[in-house]
N, C-alpha and C positions, 0 to 999 in steps of 0.2 A: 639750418637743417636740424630736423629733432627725429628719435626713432621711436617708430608708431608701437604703443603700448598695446597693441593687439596682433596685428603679423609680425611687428619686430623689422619690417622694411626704413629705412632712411628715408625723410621724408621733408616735405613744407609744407604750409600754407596751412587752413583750418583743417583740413581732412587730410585723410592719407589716400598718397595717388594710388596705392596696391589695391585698399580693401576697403576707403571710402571709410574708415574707424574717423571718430574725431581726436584730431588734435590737437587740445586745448590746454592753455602754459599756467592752469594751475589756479586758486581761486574762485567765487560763484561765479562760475560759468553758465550758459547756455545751450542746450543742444536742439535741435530741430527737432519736429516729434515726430518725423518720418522718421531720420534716421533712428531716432531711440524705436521707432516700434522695429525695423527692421534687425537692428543687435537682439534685443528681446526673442523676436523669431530666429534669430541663426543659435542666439543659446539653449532654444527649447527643443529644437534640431529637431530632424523632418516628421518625428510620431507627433510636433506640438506639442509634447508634454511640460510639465515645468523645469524653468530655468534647471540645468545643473549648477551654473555658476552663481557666486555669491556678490552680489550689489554693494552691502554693506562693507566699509571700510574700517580699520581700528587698528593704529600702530601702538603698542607698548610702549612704555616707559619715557623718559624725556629728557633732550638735549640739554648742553651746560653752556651753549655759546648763547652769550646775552648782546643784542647788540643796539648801540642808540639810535635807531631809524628806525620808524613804522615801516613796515612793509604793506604796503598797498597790494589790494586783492582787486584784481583784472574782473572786467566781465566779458565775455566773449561771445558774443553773439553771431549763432550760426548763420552763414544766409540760406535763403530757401529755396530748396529743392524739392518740395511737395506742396501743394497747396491743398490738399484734399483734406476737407474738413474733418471728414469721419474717421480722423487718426488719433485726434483728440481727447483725450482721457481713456486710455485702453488701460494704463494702469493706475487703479485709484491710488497707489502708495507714493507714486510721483507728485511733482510738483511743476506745475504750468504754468507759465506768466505770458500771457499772449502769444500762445501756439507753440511758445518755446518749452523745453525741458530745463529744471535745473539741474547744474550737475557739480561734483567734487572735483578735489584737486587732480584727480585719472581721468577727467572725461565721463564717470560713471554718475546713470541719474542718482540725486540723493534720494532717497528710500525712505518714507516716513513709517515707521511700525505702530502704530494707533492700539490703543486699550478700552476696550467698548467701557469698562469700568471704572474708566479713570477718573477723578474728582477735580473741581479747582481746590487751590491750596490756599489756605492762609499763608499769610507776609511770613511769618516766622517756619511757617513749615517748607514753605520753598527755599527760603535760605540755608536750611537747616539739610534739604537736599542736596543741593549747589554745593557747600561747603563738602559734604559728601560723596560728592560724583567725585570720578576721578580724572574725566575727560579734559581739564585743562593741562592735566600732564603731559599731554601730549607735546612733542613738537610741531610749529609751526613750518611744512615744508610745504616750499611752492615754486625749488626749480623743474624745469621740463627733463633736468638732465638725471633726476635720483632716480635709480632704477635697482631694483634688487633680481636678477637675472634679467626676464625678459617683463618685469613686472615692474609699473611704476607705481613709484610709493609715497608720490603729493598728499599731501592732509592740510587743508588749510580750513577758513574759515566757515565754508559751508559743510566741511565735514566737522568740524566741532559742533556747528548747530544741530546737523544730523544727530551724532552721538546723542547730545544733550537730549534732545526730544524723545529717543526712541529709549534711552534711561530711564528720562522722566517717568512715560508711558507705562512702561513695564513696571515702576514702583511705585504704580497708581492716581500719578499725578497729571493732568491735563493739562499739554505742553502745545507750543506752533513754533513753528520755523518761519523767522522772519529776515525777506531782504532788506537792504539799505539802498535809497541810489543817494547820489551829491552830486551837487552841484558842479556845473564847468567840467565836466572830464564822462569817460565812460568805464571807472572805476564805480566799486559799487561794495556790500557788506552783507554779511550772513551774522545771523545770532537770533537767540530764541524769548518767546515772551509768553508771558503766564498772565490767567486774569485770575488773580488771587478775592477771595471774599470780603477781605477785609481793606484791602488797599489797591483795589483793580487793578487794570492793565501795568503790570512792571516787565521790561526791556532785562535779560540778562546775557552777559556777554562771557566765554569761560574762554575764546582762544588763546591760545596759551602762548611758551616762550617762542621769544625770537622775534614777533609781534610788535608785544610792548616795546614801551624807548626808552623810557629812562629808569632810572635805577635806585632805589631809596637815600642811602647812604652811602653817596660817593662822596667821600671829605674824609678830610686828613684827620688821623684820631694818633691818639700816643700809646704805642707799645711796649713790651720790652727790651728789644733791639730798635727804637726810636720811635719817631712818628712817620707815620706811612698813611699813605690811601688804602680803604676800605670799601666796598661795594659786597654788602648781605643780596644774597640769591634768594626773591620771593619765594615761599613758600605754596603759595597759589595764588594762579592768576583769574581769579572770580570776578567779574564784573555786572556792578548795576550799570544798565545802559539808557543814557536820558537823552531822549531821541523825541524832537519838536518840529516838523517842517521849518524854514525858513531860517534854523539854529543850526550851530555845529553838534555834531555827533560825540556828546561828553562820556566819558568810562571812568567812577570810581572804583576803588576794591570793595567789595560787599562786603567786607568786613568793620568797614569804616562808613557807612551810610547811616548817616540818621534823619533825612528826608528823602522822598522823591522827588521832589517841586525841582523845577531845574534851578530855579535861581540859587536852592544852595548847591550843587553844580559848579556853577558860574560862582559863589564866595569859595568854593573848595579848589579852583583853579587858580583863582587870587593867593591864593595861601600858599600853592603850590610855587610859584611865580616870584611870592617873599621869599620861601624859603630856597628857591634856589639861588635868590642874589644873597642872602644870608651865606648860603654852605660858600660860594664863589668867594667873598667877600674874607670869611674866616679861615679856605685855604691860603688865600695871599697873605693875610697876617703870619699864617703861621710859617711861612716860607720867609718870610721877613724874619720872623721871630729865631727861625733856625740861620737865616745868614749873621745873622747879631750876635746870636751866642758862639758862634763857629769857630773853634781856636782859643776860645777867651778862657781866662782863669779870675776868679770875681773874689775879692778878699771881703771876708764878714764883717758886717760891718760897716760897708761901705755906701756910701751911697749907690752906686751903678749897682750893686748886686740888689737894693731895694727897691730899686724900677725896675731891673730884672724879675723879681717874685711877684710886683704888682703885675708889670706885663704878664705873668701867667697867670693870677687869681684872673685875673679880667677874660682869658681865654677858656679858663676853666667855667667858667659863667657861661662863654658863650655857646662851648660845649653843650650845657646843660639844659641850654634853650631849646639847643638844634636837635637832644635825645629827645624833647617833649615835643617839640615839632613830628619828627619820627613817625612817636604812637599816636599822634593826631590825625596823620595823613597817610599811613599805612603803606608797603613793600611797593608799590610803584607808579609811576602815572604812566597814562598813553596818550603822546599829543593828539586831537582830534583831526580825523581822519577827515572830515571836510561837511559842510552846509547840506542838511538833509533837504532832500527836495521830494523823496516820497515812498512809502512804505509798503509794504506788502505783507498782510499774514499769513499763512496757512496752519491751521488747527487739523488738515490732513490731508493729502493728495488732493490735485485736485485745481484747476485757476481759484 
């Protein structure tokens, strides 16, 4: 049982039995386009005029909980209750995938805000926006149950493409909101794509913490009160999205991209993959390393206290590898979310 984000009644199943609101647990969702035209006409209320209510969604600032699990974003597909064709694109700002509405982490359609002036971007001026937005601040929520009074306050990953698009727009750039489906499941993905001049169609992905899985620099380092584990909190979570039918769905940090082609992709996951039997590999050492010295007192001169220093020049080495690993492969990976089986863009409301 969840309570309906619009009477506030206790409720189940996709809809609410009181007022027929949908009830959908968060992620690109669907909504039927009856029922979105019918929300539409109760918020323009009986003069017809326009909405008083505002569509667009946007939580400030951003959570600290980091956690190693993807969170998989649901799609929910309403069933039908209208068949009447001519419900179909009443509002151009929507988004339509075969009769349905797209909607955010509230149930509410996403809202595309279009710029009749907007340009494509060269590669570097898109990135250079991206880097800019502030939209991956956000946190990643997508329980049914976060509510701020009678208001729920989901933001997940079709509302970061939202965001992202209607920013874009607005600072001149010609942006699309695009889904993701995969393979085996009826899970599915939001993020946005640009056909830049110089380097066409590129995939960006900016959803932010709580999403991602892993964490750059989780390995034991030495301090001044000893050696301890470390995990640095990305600074942003900007992603190039490399998205091929019949491939997994791969996310670098755009800050570390120096191809599109998937296949470096595919060598930058390998890398990833080294380096995590790497970190794995030189926490055990070092745990080793601390039961061996533990208690001991090593007289100069000795032999054992000269494996002792060897043993750490060797660790300090491996150290030095794993800082250069680091800056090679950038604040964080996202395991792939699963085998694209097919794409959808919208450059503006609209199927």
């Amino acid at each position: 049982m969840v309570r309906c984000p619009n009477c506030g009644q206790t409720t189940s199943g996709d809809y609410c039995q009181w007022c027929g609101y949908p009830v959908l647990a968060g992620g690109r969702g669907r909504m039927e386009a009856g029922k979105a035209r019918e929300e539409e006409a109760r918020a323009r209320g009986p003069e017809g005029g326009e909405s008083s209510s505002k569509l667009k969604k946007s939580l400030g600032g951003c959570g600290c909980l980091l956690i190693l699990a993807v969170v998989a974003v649901g799609i929910i597909i309403a069933s039908s209750h209208d068949n009447d064709s001519t419900t179909t694109h009443e509002n151009p700002h929507y988004i339509y995938e075969n009769g349905a509405i797209e909607v955010g982490g509230d149930g509410e359609p996403i809202e595309l805000i279009d710029n009749p002036n907007a340009t494509d971007p060269t590669y570097a001026e898109l990135v250079a926006f991206i880097k800019e937005d502030s939209t991956d601040g956000h946190r990643y929520w997508s329980s049914v149950d976060v509510y701020v009074g009678s208001a729920k306050v989901a933001y997940v990953c079709s509302d970061f493409a939202e965001d992202v698009h209607n920013n874009a727009e607005a600072a001149g750039i010609r942006a699309a909101w695009a889904s993701i489906d995969f393979e085996g499941d009826e899970e599915g993905h939001a993020c946005n794509a640009f056909e830049t001049t110089d380097r066409g169609l590129v995939y960006v992905d900016c959803t932010g913490q709580s999403f991602s899985s892993k964490l750059q620099n989780l390995r034991v380092v030495e301090t001044e009160e000893g050696f301890s584990f470390i995990s640095d909190t990305p600074t942003s979570w900007d992603s190039i999205a490399y998205v091929e039918i019949g491939k997994e769905y791969g996310l670098i940090d755009i800050a570390k991209v120096k191809s599109l082609s998937y296949s470096f992709y595919e060598e930058y996951k390998q890398k990833w993959q080294e380096y995590e039997k790497l970190v794995n590999d030189y926490n055990d050492e070092i745990m080793r390393y601390n039961e061996e010295i533990s208690g001991k007192i090593y007289i100069e001169g000795s032999p054992e206290l000269a494996r002792i220093e060897a043993w750490e020049a060797e660790l300090e080495e491996k150290s030095q590898v794993l800082d250069e690993l680091d800056r090679d492969l950038g604040d964080f990976w996202v395991e792939p979310l699963g085998i694209v089986t097919d794409t959808y863009i919208h450059w503006e409301g609209g199927e």
